[in-house]
C-alpha positions as CSV (number, residue, x, y, z in Angstrom):
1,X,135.1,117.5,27.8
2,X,137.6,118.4,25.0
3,X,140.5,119.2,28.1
4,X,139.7,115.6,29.5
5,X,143.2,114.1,30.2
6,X,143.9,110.9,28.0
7,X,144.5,107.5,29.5
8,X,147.3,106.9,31.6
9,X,150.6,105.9,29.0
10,X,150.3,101.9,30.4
11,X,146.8,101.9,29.3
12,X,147.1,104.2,25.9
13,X,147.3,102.9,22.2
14,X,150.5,103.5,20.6
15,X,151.2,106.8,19.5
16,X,150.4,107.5,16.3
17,X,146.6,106.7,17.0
18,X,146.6,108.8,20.3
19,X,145.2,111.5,18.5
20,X,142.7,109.3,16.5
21,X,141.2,108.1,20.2
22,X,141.1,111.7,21.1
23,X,138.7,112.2,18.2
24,X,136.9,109.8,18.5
25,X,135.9,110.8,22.5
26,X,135.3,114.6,21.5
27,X,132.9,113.4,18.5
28,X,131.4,110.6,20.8
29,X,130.7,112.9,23.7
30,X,129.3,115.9,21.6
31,X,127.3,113.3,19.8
32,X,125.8,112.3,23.5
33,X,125.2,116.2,23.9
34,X,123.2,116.6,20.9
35,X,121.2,113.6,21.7
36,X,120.4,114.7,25.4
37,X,119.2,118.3,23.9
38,X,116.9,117.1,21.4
39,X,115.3,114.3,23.5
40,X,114.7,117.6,26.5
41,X,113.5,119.4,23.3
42,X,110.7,116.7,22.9
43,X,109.8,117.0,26.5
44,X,110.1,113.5,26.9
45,X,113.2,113.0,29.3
46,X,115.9,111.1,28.6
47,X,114.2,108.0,30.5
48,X,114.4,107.6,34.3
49,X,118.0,107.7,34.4
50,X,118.8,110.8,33.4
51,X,116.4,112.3,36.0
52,X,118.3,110.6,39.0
53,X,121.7,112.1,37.9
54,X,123.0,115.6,35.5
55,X,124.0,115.7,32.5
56,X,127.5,116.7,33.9
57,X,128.2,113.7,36.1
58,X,127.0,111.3,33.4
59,X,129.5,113.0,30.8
60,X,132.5,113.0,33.6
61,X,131.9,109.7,34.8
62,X,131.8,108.2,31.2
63,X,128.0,106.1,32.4
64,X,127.1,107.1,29.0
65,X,127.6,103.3,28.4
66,X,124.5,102.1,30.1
67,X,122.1,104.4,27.8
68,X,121.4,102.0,25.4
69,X,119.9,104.6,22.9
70,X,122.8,106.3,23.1
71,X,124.7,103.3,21.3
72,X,124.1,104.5,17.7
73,X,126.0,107.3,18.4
74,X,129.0,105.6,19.7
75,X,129.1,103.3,17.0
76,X,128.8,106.2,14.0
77,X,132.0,107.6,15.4
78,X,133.8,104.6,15.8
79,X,133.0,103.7,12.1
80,X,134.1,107.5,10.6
81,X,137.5,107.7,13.1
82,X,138.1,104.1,11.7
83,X,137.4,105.2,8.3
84,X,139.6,107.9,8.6
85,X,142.5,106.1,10.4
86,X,142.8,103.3,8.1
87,X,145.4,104.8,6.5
88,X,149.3,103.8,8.0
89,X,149.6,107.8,8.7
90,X,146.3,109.6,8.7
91,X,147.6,112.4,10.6
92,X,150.4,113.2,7.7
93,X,147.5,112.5,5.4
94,X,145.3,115.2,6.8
95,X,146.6,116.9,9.7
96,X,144.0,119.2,10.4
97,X,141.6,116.1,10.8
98,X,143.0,115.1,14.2
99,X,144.9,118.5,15.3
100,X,144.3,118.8,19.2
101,X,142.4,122.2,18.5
102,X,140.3,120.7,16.1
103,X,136.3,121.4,15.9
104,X,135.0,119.3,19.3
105,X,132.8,117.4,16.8
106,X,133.9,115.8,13.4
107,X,131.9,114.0,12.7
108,X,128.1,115.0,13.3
109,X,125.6,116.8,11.6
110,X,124.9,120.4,12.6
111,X,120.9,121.1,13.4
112,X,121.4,124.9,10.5
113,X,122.8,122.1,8.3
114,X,120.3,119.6,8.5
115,X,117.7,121.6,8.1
116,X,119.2,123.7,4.9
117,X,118.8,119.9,3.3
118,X,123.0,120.3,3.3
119,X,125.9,117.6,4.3
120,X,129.5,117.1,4.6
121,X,130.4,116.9,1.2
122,X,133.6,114.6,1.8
123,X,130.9,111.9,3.7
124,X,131.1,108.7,2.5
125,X,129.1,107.3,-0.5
126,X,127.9,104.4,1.7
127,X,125.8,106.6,4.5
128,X,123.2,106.5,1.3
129,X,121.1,103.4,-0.1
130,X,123.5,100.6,-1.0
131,X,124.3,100.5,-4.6
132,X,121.8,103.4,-5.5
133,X,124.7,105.8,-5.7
134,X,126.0,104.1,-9.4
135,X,122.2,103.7,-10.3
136,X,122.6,100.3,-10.8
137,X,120.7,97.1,-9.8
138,X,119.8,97.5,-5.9
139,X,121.2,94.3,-4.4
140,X,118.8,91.4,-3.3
141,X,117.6,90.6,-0.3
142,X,116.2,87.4,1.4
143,X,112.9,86.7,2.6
144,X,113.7,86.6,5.9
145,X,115.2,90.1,6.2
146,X,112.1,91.3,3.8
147,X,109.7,89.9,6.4
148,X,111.8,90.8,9.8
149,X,112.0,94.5,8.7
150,X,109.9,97.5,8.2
151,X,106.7,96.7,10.9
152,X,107.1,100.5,12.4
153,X,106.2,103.5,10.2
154,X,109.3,105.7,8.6
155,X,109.9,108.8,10.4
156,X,108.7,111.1,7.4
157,X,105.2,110.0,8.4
158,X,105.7,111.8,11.5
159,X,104.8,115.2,11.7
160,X,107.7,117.5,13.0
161,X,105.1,119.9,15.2
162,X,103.0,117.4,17.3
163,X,105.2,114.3,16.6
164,X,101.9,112.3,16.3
165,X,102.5,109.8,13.2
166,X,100.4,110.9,9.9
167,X,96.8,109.2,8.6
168,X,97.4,107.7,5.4
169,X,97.5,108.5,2.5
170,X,100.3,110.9,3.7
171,X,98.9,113.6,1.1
172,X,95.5,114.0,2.1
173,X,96.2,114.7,5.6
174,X,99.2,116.6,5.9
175,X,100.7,119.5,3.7
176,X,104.7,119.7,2.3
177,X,106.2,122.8,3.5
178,X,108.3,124.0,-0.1
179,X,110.3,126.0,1.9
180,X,111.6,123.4,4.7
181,X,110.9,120.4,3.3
182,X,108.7,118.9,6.3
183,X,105.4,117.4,6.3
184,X,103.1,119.2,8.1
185,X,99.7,117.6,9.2
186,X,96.7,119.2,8.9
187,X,96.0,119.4,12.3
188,X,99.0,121.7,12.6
189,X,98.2,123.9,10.0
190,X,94.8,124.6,10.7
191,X,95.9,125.6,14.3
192,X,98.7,128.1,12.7
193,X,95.8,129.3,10.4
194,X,93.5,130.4,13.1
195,X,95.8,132.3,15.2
196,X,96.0,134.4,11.6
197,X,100.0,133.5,10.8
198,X,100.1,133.8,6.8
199,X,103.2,131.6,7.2
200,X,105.2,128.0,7.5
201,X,103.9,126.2,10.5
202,X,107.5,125.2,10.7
203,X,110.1,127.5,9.7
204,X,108.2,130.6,9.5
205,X,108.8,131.4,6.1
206,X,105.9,133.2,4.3
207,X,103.9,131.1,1.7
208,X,105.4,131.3,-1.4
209,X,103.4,131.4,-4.7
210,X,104.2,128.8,-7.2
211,X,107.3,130.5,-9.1
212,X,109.1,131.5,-5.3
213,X,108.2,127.4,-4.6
214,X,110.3,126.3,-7.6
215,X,112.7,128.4,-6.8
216,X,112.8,127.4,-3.2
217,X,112.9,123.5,-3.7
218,X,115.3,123.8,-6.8
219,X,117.7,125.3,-3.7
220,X,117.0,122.8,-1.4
221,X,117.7,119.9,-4.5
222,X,120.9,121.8,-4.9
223,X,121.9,120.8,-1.4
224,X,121.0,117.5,-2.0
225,X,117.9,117.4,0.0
226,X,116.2,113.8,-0.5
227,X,112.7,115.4,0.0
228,X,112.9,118.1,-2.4
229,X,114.1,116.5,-4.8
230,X,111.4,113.7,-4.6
231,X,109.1,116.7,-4.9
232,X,110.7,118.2,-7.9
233,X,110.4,115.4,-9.5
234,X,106.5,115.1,-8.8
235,X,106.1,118.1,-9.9
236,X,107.8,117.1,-13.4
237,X,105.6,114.0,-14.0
238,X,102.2,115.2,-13.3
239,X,103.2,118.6,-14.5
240,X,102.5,120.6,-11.0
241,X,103.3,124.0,-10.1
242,X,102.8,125.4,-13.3
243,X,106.0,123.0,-14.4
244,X,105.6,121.6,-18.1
245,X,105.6,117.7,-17.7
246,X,108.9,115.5,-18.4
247,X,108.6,112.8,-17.7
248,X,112.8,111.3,-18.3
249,X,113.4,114.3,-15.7
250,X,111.1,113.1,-13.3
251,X,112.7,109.8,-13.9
252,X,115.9,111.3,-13.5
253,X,115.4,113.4,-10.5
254,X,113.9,110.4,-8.6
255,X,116.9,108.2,-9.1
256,X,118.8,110.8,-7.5
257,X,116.2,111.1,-4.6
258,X,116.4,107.2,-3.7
259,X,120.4,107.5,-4.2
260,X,120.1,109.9,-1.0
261,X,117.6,107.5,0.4
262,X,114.3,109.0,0.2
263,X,111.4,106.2,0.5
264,X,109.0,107.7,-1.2
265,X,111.3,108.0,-4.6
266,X,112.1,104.1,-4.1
267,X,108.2,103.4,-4.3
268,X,107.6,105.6,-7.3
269,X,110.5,104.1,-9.2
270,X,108.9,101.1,-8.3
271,X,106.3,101.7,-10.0
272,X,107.7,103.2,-13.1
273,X,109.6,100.0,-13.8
274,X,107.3,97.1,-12.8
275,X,105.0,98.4,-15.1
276,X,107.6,100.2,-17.5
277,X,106.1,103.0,-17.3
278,X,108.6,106.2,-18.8
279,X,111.6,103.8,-18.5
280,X,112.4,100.3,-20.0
281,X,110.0,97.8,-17.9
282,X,112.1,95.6,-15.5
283,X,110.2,93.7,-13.2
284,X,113.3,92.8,-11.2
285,X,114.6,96.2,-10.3
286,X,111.0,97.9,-9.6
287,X,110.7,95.0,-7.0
288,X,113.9,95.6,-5.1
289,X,113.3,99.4,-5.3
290,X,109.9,97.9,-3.1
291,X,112.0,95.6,-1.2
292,X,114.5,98.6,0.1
293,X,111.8,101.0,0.7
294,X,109.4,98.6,2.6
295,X,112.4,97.4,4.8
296,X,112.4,101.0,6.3
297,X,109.0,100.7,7.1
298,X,107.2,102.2,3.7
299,X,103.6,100.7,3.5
300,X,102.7,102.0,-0.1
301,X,106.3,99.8,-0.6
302,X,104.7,96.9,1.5
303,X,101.5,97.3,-0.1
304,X,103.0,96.4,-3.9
305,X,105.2,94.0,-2.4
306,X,101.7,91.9,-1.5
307,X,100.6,92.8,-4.7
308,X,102.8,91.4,-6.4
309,X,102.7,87.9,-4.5
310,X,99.1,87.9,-5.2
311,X,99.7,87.8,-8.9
312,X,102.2,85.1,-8.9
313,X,100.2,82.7,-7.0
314,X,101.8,83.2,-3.8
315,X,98.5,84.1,-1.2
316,X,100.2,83.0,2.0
317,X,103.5,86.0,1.6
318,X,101.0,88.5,-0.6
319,X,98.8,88.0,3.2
320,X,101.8,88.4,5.3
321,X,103.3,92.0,3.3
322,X,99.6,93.2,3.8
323,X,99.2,92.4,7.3
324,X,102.4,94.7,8.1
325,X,101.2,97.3,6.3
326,X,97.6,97.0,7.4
327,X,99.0,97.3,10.9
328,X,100.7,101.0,10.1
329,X,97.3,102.3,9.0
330,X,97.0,101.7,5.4
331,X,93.2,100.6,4.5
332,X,93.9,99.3,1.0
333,X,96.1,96.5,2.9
334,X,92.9,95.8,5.4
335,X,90.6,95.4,2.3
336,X,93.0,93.0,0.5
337,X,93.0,91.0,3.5
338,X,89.5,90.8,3.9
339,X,89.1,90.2,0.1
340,X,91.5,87.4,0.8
341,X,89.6,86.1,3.9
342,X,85.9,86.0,2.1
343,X,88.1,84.1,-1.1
344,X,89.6,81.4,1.7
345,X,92.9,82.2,1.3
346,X,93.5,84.5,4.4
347,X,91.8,83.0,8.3
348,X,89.7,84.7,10.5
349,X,92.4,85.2,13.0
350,X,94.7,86.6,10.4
351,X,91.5,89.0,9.2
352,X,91.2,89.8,12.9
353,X,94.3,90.5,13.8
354,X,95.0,93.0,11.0
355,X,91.8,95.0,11.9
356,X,93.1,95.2,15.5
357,X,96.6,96.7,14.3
358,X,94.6,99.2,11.7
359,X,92.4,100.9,14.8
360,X,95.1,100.7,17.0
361,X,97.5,102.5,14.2
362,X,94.7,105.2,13.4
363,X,94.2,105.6,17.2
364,X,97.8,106.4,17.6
365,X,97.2,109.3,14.6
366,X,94.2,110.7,16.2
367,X,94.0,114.7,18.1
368,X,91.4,117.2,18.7
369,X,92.9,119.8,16.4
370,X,93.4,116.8,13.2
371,X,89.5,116.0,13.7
372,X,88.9,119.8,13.5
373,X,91.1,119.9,10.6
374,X,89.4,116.5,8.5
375,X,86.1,118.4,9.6
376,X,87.4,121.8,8.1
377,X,89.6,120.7,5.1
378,X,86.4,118.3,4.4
């Protein structure tokens, strides 16, 4: 792919942005690759398509086009090439960036960097929550992006061995791996522990007491890992791991966790400054801390968001956020609604419909070796 012939010179942008095209097909086409290897990696195909023609002919004959999941891709190159070419001479500015023997891709992620929590350092600022990065006031959003948003469950409560989405609460049926960072489910664990393994049901890594755990997340926040760092700072408010309690660190550390966009930090700062709680109470900025979280499909995020409808009167919406998050499995959302139902303020149909999307979301979490595990762990 990297020795495919550019356009013909009728057809071909001017000059100076030859190379910048050339970029932008190597990164686009190694992004496809990547894409087609983990999808095989899942064992799930790469839909019907793929199995009618290989990998090769789809790559030569540029079809990529009529993948549609494959659009994301496309699109994250086009916006970095065109972040880097906005300059009036980008290849004076850098001109290793857009040398013809370049690195094929540019622009993506490695798999060995993702999973060290690490990133390319000269990314820019906007690939994390908007306006997080300068800690100040998220901005606002209307109600009908709050309400059109945020109906599937985040990916990080998905666990990385079975793929099967998590039971909430995400902490009483799943495990956080120190040393990778990923939620395991119990399920997976338990499995792991009866074939003996003393080990990470992910990465391997042998279990760490709580000194080599510290140590091992305080690398991983180093990198910038979102997770870790969310979990550092945990550990710093209830005191965990044998970690003396500070509170303005914990504070401190989750800012920097929702800056790289980590849900569960949005939620908890949330919290802290609805009800003021180790920070200077600001109703306003612990709702839109809610707001961005539950866009992305947080249901503890949803949850408040309902709550704090409820309290200002406003039964109809405080129904409405509950009945999304009821529907990703979260029980305390079912119960409001049916507290809301026997008070008049919610239908039957609404009550109904909200127990339908709670089985069918704990359905959808269930296994053999999970209802070993709530048996064992029990």
């Amino acid at each position: 792919a990297e020795d495919a012939p550019l356009p013909p010179d009728g057809l071909s942008p001017p000059s100076p942005h030859r190379r910048t095209i050339r970029a932008y097909t190597i990164a686009s086409r190694k992004a496809v690759r990547i894409f087609i290897s983990i999808w095989r990696k899942k064992g799930k195909g790469l839909l019907s398509y793929s199995s009618q023609k290989k990998e090769s002919e789809i790559l030569r004959k540029g079809e990529t086009g009529r993948l549609h999941l494959l659009l994301l891709f496309w699109q994250l190159s086009i916006v970095f090439v065109l972040k880097c070419s906005h300059a009036s001479s980008p290849a004076a500015a850098n001109p290793s960036l857009f040398a013809l023997d370049a690195p094929p891709c540019l622009f993506v992620f490695s798999e060995e960097a993702m999973c060290r929590g690490e990133e390319d350092q000269g990314a820019p600022a906007t690939l994390h929550s908007p306006g997080a990065s300068t800690g100040c006031l998220l901005p606002s959003v209307t109600e009908e992006e709050l309400m059109n948003s945020g109906h599937e469950l985040h990916e990080r409560y998905t666990c990385p061995l079975c793929c099967l989405p998590i039971s909430l609460p995400l902490g009483k049926h799943s495990i956080f791996k120190t040393c990778c960072s990923k939620t395991v489910c119990n399920g997976c664990v338990l499995a792991l522990h009866r074939r003996g393994m003393k080990t990470c049901a992910f990465c391997r890594t042998p279990t760490p007491d709580n000194d080599a755990a510290i140590a091992l997340i305080q690398k991983r926040v180093d990198a910038r890992d979102p997770k870790a760092t969310g979990y550092l700072a945990s550990a710093y408010y209830y005191g965990n791991n044998g970690l003396q309690q500070d509170v303005p660190r914990a504070i401190k550390l989750w800012t920097k966790a929702a800056n790289l966009s980590d849900l569960n930090a949005h939620c908890m700062l949330g919290c802290r400054y609805y009800y003021g709680d180790g920070v200077e109470q600001n109703v306003a900025q612990g709702i839109r801390h809610f707001q961005h979280a539950a866009m992305q499909g947080d249901p503890e995020s949803r949850y408040a968001l309902g709550f704090h409808e409820h309290g200002n009167g406003n039964h109809e919406l405080a129904v409405r956020h509950w009945m999304i998050s009821a529907k990703m499995g979260l029980e305390g959302s079912l119960n409001a609604i049916k507290d809301m139902f026997m008070k008049g303020h919610a239908n039957k149909a609404q009550y109904a419909e909200a127990l339908r999307g709670y089985q069918s979301a704990l359905e959808e979490t269930r296994s053999p070796q999970r209802e070993e595990a709530k048996a064992f762990f029990n």
